[in-house]
C-alpha positions as CSV (number, residue, x, y, z in Angstrom):
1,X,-194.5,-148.1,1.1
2,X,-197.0,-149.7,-1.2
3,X,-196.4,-153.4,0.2
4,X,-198.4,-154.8,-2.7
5,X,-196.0,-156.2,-5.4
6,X,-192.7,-156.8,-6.0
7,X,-191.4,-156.1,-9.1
8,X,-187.6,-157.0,-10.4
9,X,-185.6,-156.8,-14.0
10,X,-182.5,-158.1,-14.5
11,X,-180.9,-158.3,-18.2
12,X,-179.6,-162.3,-18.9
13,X,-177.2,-163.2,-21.8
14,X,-178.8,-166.1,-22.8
15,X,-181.8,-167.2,-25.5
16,X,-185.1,-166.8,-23.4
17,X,-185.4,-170.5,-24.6
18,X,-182.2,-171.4,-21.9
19,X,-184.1,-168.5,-19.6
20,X,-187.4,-170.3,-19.5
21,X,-186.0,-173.5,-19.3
22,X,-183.5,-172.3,-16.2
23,X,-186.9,-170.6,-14.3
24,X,-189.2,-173.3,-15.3
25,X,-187.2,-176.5,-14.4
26,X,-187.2,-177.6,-10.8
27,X,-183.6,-179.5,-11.3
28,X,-182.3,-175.7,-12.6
29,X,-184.5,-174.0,-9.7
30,X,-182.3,-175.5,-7.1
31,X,-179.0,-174.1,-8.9
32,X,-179.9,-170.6,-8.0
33,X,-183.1,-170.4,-5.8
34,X,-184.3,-173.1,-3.8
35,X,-181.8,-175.7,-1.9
36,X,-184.4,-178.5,-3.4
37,X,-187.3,-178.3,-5.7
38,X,-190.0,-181.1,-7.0
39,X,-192.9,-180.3,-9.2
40,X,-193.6,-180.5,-13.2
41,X,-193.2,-177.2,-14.8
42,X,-196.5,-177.7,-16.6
43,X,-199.3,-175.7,-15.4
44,X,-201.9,-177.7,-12.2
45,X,-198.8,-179.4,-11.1
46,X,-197.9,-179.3,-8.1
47,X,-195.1,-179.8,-5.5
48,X,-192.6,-178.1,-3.4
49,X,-189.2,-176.5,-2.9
50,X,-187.5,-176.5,0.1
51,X,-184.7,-173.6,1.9
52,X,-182.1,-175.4,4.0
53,X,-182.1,-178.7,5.2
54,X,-185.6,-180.3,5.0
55,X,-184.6,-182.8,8.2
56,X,-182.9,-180.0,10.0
57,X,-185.6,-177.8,10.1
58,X,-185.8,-176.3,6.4
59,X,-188.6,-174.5,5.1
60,X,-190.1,-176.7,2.8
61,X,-193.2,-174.4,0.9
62,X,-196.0,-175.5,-1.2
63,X,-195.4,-174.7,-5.3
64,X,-198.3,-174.9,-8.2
65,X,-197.7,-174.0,-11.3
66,X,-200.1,-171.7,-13.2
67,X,-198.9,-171.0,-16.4
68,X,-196.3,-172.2,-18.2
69,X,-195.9,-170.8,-22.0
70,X,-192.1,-171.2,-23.7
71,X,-190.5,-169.4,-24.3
72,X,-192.2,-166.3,-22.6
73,X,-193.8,-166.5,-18.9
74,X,-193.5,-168.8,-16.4
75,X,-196.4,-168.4,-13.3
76,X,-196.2,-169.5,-10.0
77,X,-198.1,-169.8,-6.4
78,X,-196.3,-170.7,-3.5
79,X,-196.2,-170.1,0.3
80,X,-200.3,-171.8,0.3
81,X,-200.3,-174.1,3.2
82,X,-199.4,-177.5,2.1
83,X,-202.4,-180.2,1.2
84,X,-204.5,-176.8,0.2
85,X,-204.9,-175.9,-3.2
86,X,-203.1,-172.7,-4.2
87,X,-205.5,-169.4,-4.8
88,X,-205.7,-165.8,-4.1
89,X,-205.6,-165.5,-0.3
90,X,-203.5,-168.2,0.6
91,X,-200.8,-168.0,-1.5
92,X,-198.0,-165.6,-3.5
93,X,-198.1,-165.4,-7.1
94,X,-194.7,-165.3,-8.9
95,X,-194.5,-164.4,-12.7
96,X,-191.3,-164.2,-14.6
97,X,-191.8,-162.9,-17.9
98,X,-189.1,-163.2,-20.8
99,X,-188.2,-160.8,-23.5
100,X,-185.6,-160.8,-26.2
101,X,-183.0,-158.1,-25.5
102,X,-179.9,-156.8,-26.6
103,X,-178.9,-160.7,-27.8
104,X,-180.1,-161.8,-24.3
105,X,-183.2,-161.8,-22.6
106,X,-184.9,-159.0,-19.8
107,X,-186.7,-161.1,-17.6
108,X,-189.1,-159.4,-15.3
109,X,-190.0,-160.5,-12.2
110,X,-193.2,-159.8,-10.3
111,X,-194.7,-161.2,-7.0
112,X,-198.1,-160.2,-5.4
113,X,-200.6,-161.4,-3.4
114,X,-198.9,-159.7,-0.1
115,X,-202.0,-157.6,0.8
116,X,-204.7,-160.5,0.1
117,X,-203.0,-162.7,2.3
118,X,-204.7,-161.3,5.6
119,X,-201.8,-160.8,7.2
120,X,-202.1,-158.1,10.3
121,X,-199.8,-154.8,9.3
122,X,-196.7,-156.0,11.0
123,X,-196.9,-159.3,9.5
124,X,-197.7,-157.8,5.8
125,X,-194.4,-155.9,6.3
126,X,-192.3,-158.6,7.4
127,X,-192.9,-160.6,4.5
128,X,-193.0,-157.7,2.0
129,X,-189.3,-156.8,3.2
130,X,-188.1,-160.6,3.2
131,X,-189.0,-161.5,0.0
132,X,-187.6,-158.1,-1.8
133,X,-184.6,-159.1,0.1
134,X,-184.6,-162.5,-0.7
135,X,-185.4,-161.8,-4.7
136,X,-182.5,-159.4,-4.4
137,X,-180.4,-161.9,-3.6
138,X,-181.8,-164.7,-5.5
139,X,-182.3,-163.6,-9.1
140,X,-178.8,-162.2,-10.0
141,X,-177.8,-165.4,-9.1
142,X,-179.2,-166.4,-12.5
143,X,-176.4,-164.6,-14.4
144,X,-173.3,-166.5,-13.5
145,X,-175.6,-169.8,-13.5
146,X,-176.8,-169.6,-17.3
147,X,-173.0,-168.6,-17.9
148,X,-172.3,-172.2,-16.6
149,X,-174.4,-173.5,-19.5
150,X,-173.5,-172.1,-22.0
């Protein structure tokens, strides 16, 4: 296993305009991803989004945005320890690129940075495997979301 990148595709009926604005917006974020979510979706911000309850112990993770162009790609660091400023080696770099398709959009979905974090073997494979879970979960959570716009 290649532990590098994770890469996801999942076909939206919706304009990529509603699909940039639904992966770009921190108040849409927290409809489908995150349980809480605060930054400007323009790129140098940044902020944070938090799983679970923040006072009970939720994780809350640094977010920056790096690029931010509608209605095609929407670029992300996150995971960089918070107070630092988000680069390669302390942080995961999340891209979700948006294409017109059939009448929808394909969004693609891709996350590296795994191996370039330092982590020891174990470690690398831990995260690997929790964030393919967790973007398997996530993301088709965007389908019956954007239908609730619409």
């Amino acid at each position: 296993m290649e532990l590098g990148t994770i890469e996801r595709e999942i076909h939206i009926e919706a304009s990529p305009d509603v699909v940039f604005e639904v992966v770009s917006s921190p108040d849409h974020l927290k409809e489908w991803w995150p349980d809480d979510a605060s930054y400007d979706p323009v790129p140098g911000s940044s902020g944070e989004i938090v799983f679970g309850d923040r006072d009970a112990g939720g994780a809350v993770m640094a977010f920056t945005v790096v690029e931010a162009i509608p209605p095609r790609t929407f670029t992300f660091r996150w995971t960089h320890p918070v107070g630092e400023t988000a680069a390669t080696g302390n942080s995961l770099l999340v891209t979700f690129d948006l294409t017109p398709s059939r009448g929808g959009t394909l969004l693609k979905m891709t996350e590296t940075g795994f191996r370039e974090m330092g982590w020891e073997a174990a470690v690398l494979e831990q995260q690997y495997k929790e964030h393919s879970t967790g973007w398997d979960f996530y993301l088709p959570r965007l389908v019956p979301y954007i239908a609730t716009l619409s």
